[in-house]
C-alpha positions as CSV (number, residue, x, y, z in Angstrom):
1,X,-6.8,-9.0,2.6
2,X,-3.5,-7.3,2.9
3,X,-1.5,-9.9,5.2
4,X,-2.9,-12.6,3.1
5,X,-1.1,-11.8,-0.3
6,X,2.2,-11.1,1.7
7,X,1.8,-14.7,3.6
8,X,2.8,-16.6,0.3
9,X,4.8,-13.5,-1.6
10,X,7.8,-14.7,-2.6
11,X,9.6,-13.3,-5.3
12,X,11.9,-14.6,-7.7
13,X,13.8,-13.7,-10.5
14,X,14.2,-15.6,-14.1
15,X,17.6,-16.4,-15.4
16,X,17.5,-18.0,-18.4
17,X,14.2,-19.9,-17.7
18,X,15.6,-20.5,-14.5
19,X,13.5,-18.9,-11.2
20,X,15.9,-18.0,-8.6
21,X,14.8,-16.1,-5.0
22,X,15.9,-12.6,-5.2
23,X,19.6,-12.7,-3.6
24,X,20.3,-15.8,-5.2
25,X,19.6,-14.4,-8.4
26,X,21.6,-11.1,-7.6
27,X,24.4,-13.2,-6.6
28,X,24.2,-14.6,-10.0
29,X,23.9,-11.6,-12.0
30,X,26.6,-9.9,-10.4
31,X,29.5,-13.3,-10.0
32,X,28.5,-13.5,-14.1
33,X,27.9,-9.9,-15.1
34,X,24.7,-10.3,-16.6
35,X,23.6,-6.6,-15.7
36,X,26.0,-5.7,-19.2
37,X,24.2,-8.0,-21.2
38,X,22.4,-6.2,-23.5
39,X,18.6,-6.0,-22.4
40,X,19.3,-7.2,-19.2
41,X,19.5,-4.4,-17.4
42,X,16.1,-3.0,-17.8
43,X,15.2,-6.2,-16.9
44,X,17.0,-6.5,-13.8
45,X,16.1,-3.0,-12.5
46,X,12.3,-3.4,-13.1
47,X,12.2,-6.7,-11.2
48,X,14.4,-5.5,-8.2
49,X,12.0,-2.4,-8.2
50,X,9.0,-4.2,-8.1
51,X,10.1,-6.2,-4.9
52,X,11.4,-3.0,-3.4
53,X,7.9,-1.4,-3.7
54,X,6.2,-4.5,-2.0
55,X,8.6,-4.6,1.0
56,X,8.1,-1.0,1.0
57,X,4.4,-1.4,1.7
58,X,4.5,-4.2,3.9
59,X,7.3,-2.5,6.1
60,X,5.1,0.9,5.8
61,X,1.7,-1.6,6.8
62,X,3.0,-3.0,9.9
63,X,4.5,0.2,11.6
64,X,1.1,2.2,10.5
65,X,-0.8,-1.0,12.4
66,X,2.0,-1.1,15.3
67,X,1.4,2.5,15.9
68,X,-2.0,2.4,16.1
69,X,-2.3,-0.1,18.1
70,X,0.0,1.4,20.8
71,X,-1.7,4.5,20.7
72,X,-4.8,4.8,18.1
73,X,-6.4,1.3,19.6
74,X,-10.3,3.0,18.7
75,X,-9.3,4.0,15.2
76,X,-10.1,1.4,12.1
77,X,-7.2,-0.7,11.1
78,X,-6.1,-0.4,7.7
79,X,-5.8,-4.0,7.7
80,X,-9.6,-4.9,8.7
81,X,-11.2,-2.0,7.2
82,X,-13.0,-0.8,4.6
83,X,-11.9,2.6,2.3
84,X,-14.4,4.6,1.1
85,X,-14.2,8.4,0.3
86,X,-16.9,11.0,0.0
87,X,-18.7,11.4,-3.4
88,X,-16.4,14.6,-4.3
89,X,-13.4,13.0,-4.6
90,X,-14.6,9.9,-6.4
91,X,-12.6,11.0,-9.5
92,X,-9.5,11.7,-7.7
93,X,-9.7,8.7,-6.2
94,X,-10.4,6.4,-9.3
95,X,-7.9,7.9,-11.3
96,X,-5.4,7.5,-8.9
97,X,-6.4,3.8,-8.1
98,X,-7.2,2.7,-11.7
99,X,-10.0,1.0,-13.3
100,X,-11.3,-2.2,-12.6
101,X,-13.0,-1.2,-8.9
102,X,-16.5,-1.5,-8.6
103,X,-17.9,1.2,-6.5
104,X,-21.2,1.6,-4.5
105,X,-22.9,3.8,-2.6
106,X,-22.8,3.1,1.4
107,X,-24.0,3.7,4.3
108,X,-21.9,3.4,7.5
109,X,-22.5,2.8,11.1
110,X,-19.3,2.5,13.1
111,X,-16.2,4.3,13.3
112,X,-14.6,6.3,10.8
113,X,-10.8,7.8,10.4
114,X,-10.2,10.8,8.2
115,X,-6.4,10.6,7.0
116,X,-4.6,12.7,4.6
117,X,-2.9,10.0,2.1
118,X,0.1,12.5,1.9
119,X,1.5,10.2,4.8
120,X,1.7,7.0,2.8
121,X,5.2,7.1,1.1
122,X,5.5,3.8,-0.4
123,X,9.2,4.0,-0.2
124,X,11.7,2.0,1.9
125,X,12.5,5.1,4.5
126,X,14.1,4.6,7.9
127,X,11.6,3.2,10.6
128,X,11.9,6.3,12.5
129,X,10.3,8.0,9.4
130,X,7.7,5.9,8.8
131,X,6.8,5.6,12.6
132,X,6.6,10.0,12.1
133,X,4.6,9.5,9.4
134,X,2.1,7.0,11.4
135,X,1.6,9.8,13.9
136,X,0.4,12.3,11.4
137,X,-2.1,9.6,9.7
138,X,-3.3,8.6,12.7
139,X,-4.0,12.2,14.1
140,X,-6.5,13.0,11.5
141,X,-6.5,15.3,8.4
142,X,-6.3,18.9,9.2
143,X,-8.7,19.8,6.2
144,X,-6.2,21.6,4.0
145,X,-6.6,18.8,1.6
146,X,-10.3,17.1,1.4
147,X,-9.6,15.5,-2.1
148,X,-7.5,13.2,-1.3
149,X,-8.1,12.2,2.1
150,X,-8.0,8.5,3.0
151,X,-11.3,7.6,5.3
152,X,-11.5,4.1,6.8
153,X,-14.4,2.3,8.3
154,X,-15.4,-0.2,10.3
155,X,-18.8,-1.1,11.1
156,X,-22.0,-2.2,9.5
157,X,-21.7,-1.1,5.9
158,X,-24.9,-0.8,3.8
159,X,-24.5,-1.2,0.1
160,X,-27.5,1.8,-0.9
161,X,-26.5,1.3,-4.9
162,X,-23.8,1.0,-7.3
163,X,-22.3,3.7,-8.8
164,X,-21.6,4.5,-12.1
């Protein structure tokens, strides 16, 4: 579940075989310049982006799920749900989440959202922004874009086969 793996995230950073918590090991890069060390500075980058990106989802997560609780309260939360996506877009959708998933064929009884994922910027944006987005997502998708909708369900889920 989504909640679950942020419970215990905690990320660190390695300095010299050393694992530090993030602004500890900022502090240190910066107080002994190790951003000019050669190499380093990839490094660095790629670790600070990674932790960027999961803040960025878990900030975008928990607004999405505030605003539809305040005002989408019959809609499936993306926290409890399960995604699926009509057979048509199965390609977009496994090329743009990667191998590795298995897929099946269900049926669903219960309630459905259509989305458009357009709304899901996994980037740290002010609150505001993502609370704008929300609305959108939570509206519905207006059609222009069945590909790459997002539909959640919740509900009794009947596995019919798996595919592929």
């Amino acid at each position: 579940m989504f909640n679950k793996y942020y419970d215990s995230y905690y990320p660190q950073m390695s300095i010299d075989g050393t694992s530090y918590p993030i602004s500890q090991a900022l502090d240190i890069i910066i107080s002994q310049k190790l951003y000019a060390k050669e190499n380093n500075a990839k490094m660095i980058v790629e670790q600070v982006k990674d932790v960027t990106k999961e803040f960025a989802l878990f900030l975008r997560e928990n607004i999405f799920e505030e605003i539809r609780m305040n005002y989408f309260q019959s809609l499936p939360s993306r926290k409890s749900c399960i995604w699926v996506c009509d057979e048509n877009a199965l390609d977009y959708w496994v090329a743009t989440l990667g191998q590795g998933h298995q897929i099946f064929e269900v049926s669903i009884t219960g309630t459905i959202h259509r989305a458009d994922q357009k709304y899901l910027n996994a980037e740290i944006l002010p609150c505001e922004l993502i609370r704008e987005n929300a609305f959108h997502y939570w509206t519905g998708n207006d059609g222009n874009n069945p590909i790459e909708e997002e539909i959640l369900a919740e509900g009794i889920v009947e596995v019919l086969r798996v595919y592929k």
